[in-house]
N, C-alpha and C positions, 0 to 999 in steps of 0.2 A: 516951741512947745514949752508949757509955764511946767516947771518940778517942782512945785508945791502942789501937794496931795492933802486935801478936807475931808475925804472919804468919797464913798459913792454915793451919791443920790438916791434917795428912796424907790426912783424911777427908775432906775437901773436894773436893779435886783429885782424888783416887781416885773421887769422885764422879760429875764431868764424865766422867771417864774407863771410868767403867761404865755413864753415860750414853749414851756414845756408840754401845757397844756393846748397849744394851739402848733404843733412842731411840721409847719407846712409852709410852702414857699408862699403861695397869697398873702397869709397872713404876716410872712416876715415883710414881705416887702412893703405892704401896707403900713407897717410899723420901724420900718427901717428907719427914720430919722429919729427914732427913740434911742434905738438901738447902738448910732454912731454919736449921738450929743451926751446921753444920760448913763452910756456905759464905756463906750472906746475913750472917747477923747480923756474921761476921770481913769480908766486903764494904762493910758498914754504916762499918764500925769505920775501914775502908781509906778511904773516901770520907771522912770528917770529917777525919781525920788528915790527907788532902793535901788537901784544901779549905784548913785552914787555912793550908798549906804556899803555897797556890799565893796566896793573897792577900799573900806575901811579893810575888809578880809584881806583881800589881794587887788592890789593895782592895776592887775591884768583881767581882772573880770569886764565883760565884754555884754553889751546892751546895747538895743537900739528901739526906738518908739513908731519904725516904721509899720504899718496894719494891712501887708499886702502876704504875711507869713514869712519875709525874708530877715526880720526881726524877733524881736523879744514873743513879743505875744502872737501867742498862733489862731490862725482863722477861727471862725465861728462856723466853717462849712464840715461836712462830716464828707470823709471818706467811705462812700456805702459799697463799693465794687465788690470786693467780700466778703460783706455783712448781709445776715441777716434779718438786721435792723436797716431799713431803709429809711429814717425820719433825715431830712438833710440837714440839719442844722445842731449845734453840740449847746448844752442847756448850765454850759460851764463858762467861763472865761478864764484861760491859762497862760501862762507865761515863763520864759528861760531865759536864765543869764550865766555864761555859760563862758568857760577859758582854754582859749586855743582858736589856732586861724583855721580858715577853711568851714566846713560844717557844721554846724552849730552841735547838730545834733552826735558828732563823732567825738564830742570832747566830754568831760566834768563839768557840774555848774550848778547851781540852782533854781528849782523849776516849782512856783506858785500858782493852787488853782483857786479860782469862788466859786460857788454857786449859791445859792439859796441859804442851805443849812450852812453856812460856812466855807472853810474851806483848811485846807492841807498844804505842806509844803515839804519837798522830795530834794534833796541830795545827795548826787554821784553821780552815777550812767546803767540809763536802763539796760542799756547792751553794750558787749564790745564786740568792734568789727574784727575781723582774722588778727592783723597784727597788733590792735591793742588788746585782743584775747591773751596771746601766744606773751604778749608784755605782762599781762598782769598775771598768768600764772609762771613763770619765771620767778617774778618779786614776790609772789605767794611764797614759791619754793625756796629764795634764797632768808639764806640767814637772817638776816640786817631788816632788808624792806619787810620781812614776813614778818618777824619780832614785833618792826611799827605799827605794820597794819592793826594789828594784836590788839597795839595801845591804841592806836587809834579808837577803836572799835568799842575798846573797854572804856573809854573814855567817854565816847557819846551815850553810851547808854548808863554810864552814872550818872547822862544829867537831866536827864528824862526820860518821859514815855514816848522813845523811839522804838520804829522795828526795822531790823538789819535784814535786808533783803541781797538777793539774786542768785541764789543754788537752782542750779537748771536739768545737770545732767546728776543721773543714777551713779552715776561711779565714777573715782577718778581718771583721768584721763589719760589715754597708753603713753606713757614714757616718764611719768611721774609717779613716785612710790606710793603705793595703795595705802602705809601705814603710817604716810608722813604724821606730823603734828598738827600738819594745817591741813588735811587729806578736805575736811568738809568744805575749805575756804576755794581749795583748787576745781570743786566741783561746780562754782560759778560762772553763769557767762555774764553778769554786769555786779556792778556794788550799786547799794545805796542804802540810805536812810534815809523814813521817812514818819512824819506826825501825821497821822489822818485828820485830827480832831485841835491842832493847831492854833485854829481861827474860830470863833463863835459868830454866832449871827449877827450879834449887834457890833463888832468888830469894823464892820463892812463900813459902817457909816462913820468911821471917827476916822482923823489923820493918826491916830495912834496905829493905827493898822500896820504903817510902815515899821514902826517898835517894833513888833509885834514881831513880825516877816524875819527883819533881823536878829532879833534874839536868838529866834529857832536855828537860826540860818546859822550863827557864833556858834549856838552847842552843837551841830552838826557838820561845821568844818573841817575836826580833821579828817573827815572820809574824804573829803572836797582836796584837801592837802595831799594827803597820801595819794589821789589818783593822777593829782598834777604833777607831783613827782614822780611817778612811775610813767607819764607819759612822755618825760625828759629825757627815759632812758630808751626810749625807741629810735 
């Protein structure tokens, strides 16, 4: 698989966007060889190219250009079981890269979507399982890693229009101090930050796109750092 990225095809995007309009299996499969020539394969191309990019961050960031979901970029199929949106098919094209073995999804990383109007690009962990919870309120509450976090935190949002996410629960959690200094921080079950407004629509079609991806991804690393270090202390 070639890791030079020229952007996407004007048929690509057009795609999603007839997708969206036509969001029924006839219609996908009828179009399906659009679908894998004029948007996976240039998706493929996009994930190697900032894979490599992002191992400028850390060495250990972890990619793969496989399209079966066991990979960077995930399906195009919608999970409808408990939705009440039953359209099968997602009107986006998304992708993670992401550090630590085992589950892609249990670790920190970097996660970029397109669609249409653009697209967004998300740093950290939407959730954390029991013991990377039980880990990151610990380093919440200690001294040192709490402090970093701080900076961390302070940090990315002086260097843009980021928004810090993942407060979940109403109140702090039984066996930590309700009046700690970081009481709001411990009341999270995932970190992250993210740019909604990231990528513009003509973005899509330049190789500059990958710029682009990275930059974001540079001023929002130390959230990406600080949760890799806290996962070292599990």
């Amino acid at each position: 698989m070639d890791s030079s990225f020229s952007g996407f095809p004007p048929e690509g995007i057009q795609f999603l966007a007839d997708l969206a309009a036509n969001n029924n299996r006839q219609w996908f499969e009828a179009n399906k060889k659009t679908y894998q020539e004029q948007l996976l394969k240039p998706a493929q191309s996009f994930v190697l190219a900032l894979g490599e990019r992002l191992q400028e961050i850390s060495p250990a960031i972890r990619y793969d250009s496989a399209t079966n979901g066991t990979g960077s970029l995930m399906r195009i199929y919608r999970d409808v079981r408990f939705s009440k949106d039953k359209t099968p098919y997602k009107t986006n094209i998304s992708m993670s890269f992401w550090q630590g073995s085992g589950k892609k999804t249990a670790h920190p990383g970097f996660f970029v979507r397109f669609e249409v109007d653009g697209g967004g690009i998300f740093v950290g962990q939407h959730g954390f399982d029991g013991p990377h919870l039980a880990a990151y309120r610990d380093a919440v509450a200690d001294a040192k890693m709490g402090i970093e976090l701080e900076e961390a935190l302070a940090l990315v949002t002086s260097r843009g229009d980021f928004e810090i996410g993942g407060e979940h629960y109403k109140r702090v959690p039984r066996g930590y101090d309700a009046d700690h200094p970081r009481a709001e921080l411990l009341k999270y079950n995932g970190l992250w930050a993210l740019n909604t407004d990231a990528i513009m629509p003509p973005d899509l079609y330049e190789p500059q796109l990958v710029d682009i991806c990275f930059a974001n991804c540079q001023k929002m690393a130390p959230i990406h750092e600080w949760l890799v270090k806290m996962e070292s202390l599990l």
